[in-house]
N, C-alpha and C positions, 0 to 999 in steps of 0.2 A: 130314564125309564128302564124296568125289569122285564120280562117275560115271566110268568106264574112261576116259571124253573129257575130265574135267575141270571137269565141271558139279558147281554146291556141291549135295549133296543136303540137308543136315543142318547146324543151325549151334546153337552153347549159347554160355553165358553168357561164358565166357572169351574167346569168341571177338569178340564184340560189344564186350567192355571195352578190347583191345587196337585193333580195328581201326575199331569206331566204326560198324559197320551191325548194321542189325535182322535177325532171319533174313526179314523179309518182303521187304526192301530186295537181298538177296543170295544167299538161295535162286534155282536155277534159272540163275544168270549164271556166266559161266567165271571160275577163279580166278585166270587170267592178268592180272583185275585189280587185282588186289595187288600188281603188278611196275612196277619203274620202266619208263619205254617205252625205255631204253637195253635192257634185261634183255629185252623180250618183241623188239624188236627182234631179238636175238641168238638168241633161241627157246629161253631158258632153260627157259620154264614144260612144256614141252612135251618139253626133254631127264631134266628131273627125271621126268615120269613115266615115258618111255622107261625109264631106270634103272630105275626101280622095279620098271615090268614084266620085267626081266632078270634083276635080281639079288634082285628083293625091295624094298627099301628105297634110298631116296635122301637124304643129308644134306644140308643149306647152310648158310654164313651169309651175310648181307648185306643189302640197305635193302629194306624196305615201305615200301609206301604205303597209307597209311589213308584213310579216307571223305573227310577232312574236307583231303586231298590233302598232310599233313603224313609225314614219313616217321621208320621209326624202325626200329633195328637188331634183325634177327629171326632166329633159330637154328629152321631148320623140320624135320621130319621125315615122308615122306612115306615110306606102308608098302601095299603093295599088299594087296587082298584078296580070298581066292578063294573060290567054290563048294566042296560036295560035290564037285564032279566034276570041279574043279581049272580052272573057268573062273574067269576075271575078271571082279568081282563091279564092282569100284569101290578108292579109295583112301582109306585112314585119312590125317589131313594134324591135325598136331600144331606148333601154330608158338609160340614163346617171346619174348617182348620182351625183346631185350637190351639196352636204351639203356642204362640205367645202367652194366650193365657196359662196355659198349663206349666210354663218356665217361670213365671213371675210366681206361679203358685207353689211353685217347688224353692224358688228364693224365700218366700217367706217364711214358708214352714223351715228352710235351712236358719233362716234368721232367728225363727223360737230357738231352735235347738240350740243355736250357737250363745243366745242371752240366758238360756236356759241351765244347761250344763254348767258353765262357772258360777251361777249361783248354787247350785248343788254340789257342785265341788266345795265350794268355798265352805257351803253348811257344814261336809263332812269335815273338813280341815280344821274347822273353830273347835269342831267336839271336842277333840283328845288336846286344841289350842288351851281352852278354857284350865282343866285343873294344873297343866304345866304352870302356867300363871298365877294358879293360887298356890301352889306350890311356893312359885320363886317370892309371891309377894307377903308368906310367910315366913319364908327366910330372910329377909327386910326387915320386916315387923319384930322378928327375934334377935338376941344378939349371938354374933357366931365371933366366938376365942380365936380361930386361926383364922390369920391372913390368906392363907391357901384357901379354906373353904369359901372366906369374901369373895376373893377375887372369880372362885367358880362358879357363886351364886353372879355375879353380877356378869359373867362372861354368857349366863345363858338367861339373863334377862334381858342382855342386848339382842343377841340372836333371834332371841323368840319374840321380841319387838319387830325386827327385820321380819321373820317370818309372817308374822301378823300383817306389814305394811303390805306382804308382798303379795298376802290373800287379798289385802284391797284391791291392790292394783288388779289382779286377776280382773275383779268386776269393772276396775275403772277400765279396762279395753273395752266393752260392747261398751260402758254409760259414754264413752269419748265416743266413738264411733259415729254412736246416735247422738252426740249433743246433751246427755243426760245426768252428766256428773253436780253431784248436790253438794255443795258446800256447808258442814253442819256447825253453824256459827254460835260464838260462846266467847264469853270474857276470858282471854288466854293471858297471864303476864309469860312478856314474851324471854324472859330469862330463863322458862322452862324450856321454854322451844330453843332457843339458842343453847340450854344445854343439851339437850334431845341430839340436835344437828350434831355437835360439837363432839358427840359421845360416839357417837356412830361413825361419823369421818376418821376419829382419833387413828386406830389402826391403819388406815392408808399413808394417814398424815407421818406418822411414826415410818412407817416403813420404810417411807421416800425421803427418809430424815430432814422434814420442813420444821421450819419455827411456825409454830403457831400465836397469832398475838391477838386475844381479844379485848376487842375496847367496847363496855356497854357503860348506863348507868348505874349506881348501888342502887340507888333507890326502884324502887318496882316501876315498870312501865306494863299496862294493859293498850292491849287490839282489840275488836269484835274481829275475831277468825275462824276459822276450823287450825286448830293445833295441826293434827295430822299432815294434812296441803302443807300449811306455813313449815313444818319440820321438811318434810318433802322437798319443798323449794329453796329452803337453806342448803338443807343435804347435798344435794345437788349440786351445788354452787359451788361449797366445800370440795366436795369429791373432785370437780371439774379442775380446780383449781391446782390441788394437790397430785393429781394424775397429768395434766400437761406441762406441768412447772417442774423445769430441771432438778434433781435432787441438790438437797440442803439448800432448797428456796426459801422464801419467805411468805408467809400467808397471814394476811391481816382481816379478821371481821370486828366491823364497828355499828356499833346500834347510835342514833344520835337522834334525839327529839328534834325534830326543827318544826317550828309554831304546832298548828294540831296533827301533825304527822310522824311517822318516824318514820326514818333511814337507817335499810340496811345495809350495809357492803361490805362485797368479798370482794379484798383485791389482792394480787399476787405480782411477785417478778420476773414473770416466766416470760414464753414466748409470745403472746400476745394473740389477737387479731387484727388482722391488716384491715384499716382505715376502709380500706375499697368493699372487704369484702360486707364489714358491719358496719353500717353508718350512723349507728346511735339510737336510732331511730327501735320504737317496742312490738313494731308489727313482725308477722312470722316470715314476711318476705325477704328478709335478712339471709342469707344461702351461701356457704363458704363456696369457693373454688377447689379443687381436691389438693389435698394436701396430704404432705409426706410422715410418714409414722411419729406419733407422739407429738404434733402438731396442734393445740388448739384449734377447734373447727366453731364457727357460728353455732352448728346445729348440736353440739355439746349442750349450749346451752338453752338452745329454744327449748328444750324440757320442762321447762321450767314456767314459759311465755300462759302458759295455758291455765296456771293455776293463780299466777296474778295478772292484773292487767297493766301494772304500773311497775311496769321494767324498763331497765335502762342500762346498756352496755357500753362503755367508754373502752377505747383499745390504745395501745402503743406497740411500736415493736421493738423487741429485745434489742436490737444492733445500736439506739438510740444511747449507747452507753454515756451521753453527757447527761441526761436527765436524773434525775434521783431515785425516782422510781421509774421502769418501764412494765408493763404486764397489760395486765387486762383488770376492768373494775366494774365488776355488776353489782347496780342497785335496786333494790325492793323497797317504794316505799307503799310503807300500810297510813290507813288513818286511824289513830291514836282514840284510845278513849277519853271521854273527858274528865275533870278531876273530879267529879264528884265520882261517877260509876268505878276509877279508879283507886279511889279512899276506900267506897261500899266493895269493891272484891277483896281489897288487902284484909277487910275488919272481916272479913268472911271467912278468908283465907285463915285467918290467925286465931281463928274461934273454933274452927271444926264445927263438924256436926253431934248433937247430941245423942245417945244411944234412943233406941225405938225398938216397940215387942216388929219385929219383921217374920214374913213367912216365905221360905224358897221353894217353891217344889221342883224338883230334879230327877228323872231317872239316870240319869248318868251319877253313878253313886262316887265315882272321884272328882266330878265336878261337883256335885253336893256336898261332900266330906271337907273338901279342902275351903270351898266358899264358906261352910259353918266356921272353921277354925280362923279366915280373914278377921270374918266379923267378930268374934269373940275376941282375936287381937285385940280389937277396935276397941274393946273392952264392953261389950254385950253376951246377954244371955241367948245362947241357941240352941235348938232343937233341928232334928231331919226328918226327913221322910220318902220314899224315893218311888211315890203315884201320887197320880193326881186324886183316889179315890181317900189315903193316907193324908194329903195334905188337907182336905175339906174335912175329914175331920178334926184331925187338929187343930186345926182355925177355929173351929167353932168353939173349944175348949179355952184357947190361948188369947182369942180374939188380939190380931197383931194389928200394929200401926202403917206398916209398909210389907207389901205381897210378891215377891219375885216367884217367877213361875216361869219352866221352862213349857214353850208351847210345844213341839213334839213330843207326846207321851202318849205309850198305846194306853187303850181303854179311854180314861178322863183324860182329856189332853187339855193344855192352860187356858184355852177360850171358853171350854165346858165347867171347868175346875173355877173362874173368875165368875161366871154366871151363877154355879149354884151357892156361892159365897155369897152374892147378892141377895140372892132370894132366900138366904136362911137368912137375912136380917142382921143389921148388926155387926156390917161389913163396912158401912156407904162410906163412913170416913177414911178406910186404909185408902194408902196410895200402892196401887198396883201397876207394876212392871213386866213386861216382858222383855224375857230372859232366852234368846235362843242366837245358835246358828245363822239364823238368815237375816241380812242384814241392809238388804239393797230395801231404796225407797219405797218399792212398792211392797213388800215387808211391813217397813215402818208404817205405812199409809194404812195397812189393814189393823194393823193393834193399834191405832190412835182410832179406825172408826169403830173398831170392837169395845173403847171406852177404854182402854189402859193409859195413864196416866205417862208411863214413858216406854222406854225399848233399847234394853240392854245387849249388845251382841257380841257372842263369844268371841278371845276369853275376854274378860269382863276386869279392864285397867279399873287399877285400886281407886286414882282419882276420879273416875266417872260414877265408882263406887259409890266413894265420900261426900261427891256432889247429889247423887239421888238423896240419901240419907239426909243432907240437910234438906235438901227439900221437902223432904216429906215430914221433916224437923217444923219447917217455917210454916206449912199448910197447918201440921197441929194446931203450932203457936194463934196463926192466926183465928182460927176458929176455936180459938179459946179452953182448949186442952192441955191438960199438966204432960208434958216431957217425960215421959217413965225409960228409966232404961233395960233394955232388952230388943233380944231379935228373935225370932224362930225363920230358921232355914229347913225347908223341906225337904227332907235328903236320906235322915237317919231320924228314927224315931227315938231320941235321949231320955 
């Protein structure tokens, strides 16, 4: 209890727990001391009873300070009290320790921000990602006379592959974090992805002058995977191998069907892992002992554990020098498609997709420019335009088969720009895409509910290209439309 002026009349137990005096200690003194001196400064304590004497009651929240000068977040309630005769008697004063609350609420908001930011990073990083991309994957599509310029296109398509993986990763720390990483699964034959791996390790492999010795099949083998992961996990493997394996080792990956499966392994002749510390076994409680520089460690490898679940580490140790091989041998096996799905991608694969009127809208004018000149490779006809109010009308003129659109665009932006398509008629059968920077699930989750057909994220790999296009190939086909070839890219007005 208060006195009209603020003096403590009355103090109990809870009140002693929370703020750390005795009632002998804080009886009789104003309770303005409980305020931070920014707060009595401003003549908080004194507008709170004001209030109260006006209206009755006054709420807050915000910092005390306790006896012992430590502060802590408090939800107070102060309630006026009156006489028989309607004078003021003094204040009820009711205060709550909310630290707990108040710290879990500061974790979470710290948690937005922190899932938040690398997505926004990531968006701005794809932007200027995107036309490098189309860049390099017109100088593919072209032929270039010197050996010097090949080797420079293809030195900064590696790169900018790594770069791209390593915006993923970005996001793949909060989705790991929380449990959240999506696997985005697709008929992959896996001799791409073992070249992927195989392209990207090469320079380690070379430096540390190992032999490289790949054993797969000729003939095509198909996974249901995500490429990316499975490149990941090989990579991995690769690197690991090539990095604790004495120079001018040996390094062998082998692909090998066994019944509906396949097996992958990376094995080497390096130093190995001691029996004790890995014991074969694919859970993550596998845990090296510490070990001395350039040593194979267990945890090398569990990088890997998290993206497949069917691993498997065999070890030896070097000093075993009667065995034939000693090193270490990790396998991945995936399950295999079966022969039909794996006939239907190859006759896919080897047919391409047929040209289609397509429409891009871009305001990024070198992401539009260079995507118009992809597709024209491709050998279609294309147009630009670089807003969304530019690309609605040309649609309507062009009326195209497939719609890429990027969604951040000031004014018309791609969810507004696909909406008024619809409703000038004569859009229903394009297959529209979105085409942007942001690329985490919850992303894609909103342009599948906005009705876009798929979700392209910058830059934008040729083959995820060429797999939209057939799609939107087959949708035609199926619904009984002639094939015409052409595209319209939104970008430039041609």
């Amino acid at each position: 209890m208060l006195d009209p002026d603020g003096v403590v009349l009355s103090w109990n137990g809870g009140a002693h727990a929370i703020k750390g005096y005795t009632a002998a200690e804080i009886v009789g003194r104003h309770f303005s001391v409980f305020y931070t001196p920014e707060d009595k400064a401003a003549g908080k304590p004194e507008l709170e009873l004001e209030t109260a004497r006006e209206v009755g009651r006054a709420e807050d929240e915000g910092w005390r300070v306790r006896k012992d000068g430590s502060m802590f977040w408090a939800y107070v309630v102060v309630t006026a009290i009156h006489g028989a005769d309607g004078k003021l008697i003094g204040f009820a004063k009711v205060t709550r320790d909310m630290s707990d609350r108040r710290r879990l609420e500061e974790l979470e908001r710290s948690s937005r921000r922190m899932n938040e930011f690398p997505a926004m990073l990531a968006h701005e990083l794809r932007n200027p990602l995107a036309p490098i991309r189309n860049a390099v994957t017109i100088m593919q599509l072209e032929s270039l006379a010197s050996p010097v310029l090949r080797n420079c296109r293809d030195v900064i398509d590696r790169q900018l592959t790594h770069v791209t993986r390593l915006v993923d990763d970005l996001l793949d720390v909060g989705r790991l974090s929380t449990g959240k990483i999506k696997l985005r699964k697709e008929m992959v034959r896996f001799s791409d992805v073992v070249a992927r791996s195989v392209e990207t390790a090469r320079p380690l492999v070379a430096a540390r002058r190992h032999t490289l010795d790949v054993q797969q099949p000729e003939e095509g083998v198909y996974v249901h995977g995500d490429a990316t992961r499975l490149s990941q996990v090989l990579q991995n493997l690769l690197v690991n191998a090539a990095k604790y394996t004495p120079e001018g080792g040996h390094i062998r990956l082998t692909v090998q069907p066994v019944a509906n499966f396949l097996d992958v392994t990376v094995a080497d002749n390096g130093r190995g892992i001691s029996p004790r510390t890995c014991s074969g076994s694919s859970n993550s409680s596998c845990r090296p002992r510490p070990a001395p520089a350039r040593r194979r460690t267990a945890a090398s490898a569990s990088a890997s554990r998290w993206r497949v679940p069917s691993w498997k580490c065999t070890a030896a140790r070097s000093r075993r020098a009667a065995r034939a091989w000693a090193g270490s041998s990790s396998t991945v096996r995936l399950p295999a498609a079966s022969a039909v799905e794996q006939a239907e991608a190859e006759e896919a694969r080897e047919s391409g997709p047929a040209g289609l009127r397509v429409l891009v809208v871009d305001d990024n004018r070198d992401s539009a420019d260079s995507a118009t000149d992809v597709l024209r490779l491709l050998g279609n006809q294309v147009e630009c335009a670089y807003d969304g109010e530019s690309g609605v009308q040309l649609a309507r003129r062009f009326r195209p088969h497939m719609v890429l659109l990027d969604l951040a665009m000031p004014g018309i932006d791609g969810f507004e720009a696909r909406r008024r398509l619809l409703r000038d008629g004569g859009h229903e059968e394009a297959f529209f895409v979105a085409m942007t920077g942001f690329g985490n699930e919850e992303d894609k989750k909103r342009t599948q509910a906005a009705g876009f057909d798929a979700h392209l994220t910058k830059p934008v790999e040729l083959d995820a290209l060429i797999t939209l296009l057939a799609q939107a190939r087959d949708r035609r086909r199926r619904r009984g439309g002639p094939t015409e070839r052409g595209i319209v890219a939104v970008g430039r007005h041609r």
